[in-house]
N, C-alpha and C positions, 0 to 999 in steps of 0.2 A: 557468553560471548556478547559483544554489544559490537551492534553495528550502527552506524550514524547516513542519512541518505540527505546529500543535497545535491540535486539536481545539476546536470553540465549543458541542457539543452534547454531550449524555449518550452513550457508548453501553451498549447495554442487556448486562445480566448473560453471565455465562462460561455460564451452564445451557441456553442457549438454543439453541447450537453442534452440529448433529449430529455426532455418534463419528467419520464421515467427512469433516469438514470443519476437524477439530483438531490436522491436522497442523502443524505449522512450517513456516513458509515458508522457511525455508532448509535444508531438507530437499532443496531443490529441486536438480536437476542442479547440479554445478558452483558451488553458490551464485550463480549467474546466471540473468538473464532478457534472452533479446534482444528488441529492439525495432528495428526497422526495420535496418539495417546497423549499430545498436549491441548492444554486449552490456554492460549495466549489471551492476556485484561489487555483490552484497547482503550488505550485511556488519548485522553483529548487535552494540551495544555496551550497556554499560549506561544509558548518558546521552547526548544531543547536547549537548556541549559548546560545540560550533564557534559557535551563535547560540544569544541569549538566552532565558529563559523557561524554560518545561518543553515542550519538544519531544516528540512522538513520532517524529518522522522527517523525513529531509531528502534530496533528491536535488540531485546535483552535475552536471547535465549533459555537460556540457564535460568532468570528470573518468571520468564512464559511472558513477558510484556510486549504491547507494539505502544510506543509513542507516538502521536501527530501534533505537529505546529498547528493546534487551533485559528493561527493570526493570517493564514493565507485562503485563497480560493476554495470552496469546496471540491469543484475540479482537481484543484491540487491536494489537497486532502486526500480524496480517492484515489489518484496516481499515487503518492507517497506511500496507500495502505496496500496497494499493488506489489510497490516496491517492495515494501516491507515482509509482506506475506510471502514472498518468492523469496526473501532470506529464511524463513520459517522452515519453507520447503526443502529448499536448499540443504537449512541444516539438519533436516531430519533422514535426508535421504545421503547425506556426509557428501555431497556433492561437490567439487573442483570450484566452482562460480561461486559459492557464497561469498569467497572474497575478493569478489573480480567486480568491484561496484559497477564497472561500465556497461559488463556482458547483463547484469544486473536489471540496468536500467535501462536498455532497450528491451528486454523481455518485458518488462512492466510498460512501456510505453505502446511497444506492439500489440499488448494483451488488451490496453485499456483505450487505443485506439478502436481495434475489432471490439469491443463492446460498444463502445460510442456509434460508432458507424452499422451495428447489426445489431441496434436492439429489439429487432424480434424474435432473433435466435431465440434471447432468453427468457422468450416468451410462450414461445412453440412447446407442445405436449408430447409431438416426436420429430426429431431431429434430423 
């Protein structure tokens, strides 16, 4: 299954981003992220090509891939890898949303709002 994610809302400025939350997401081990018995390749390109429009990101299930638009914010990069990763989830748990891009993209925006705004959470030892 390939899903394509381009944004229908603003997201808000690069300044907003704590020092600890601006790293690159593929920084991350291995440029992968496992999800349930899969391990999805986060691969980083300038453009999604593959489907129409201006894309920020696409995950290929079936393939185990997540794509990101290298060419935008790395803010957006992270929202996009949010997005993306909640199709991941979606499809592993056969959930209703995975093709509801909207319900979608407020879970990803919600998710990555509360990280921005409480990054000690993810810092605390117990919760």
């Amino acid at each position: 299954m390939r899903q394509g994610y381009r944004p229908i809302g603003n997201i808000t400025s690069e300044e907003s981003i704590p020092p600890n939350c601006k790293s690159s997401i593929t920084e991350a081990k291995n440029n992968r992220v496992k999800i349930g018995y899969k391990e999805y390749e986060i691969i980083k390109q300038p453009e999604i090509i593959e489907v129409k429009g201006d894309y920020y990101g696409k995950t290929e299930t079936d393939e185990e891939k997540i794509t990101i638009a290298s060419k935008f914010s790395q803010k957006v990069q992270n929202q996009t890898f949010l997005h993306e990763l909640l199709h991941c989830i979606a499809s592993k748990y056969d959930l209703s949303i995975n093709q509801d891009e909207h319900t979608i993209e407020l879970l990803a925006t919600g998710l990555y709002e509360a990280i921005i705004d409480n990054p000690h959470i993810f810092t605390m030892k117990d919760i």
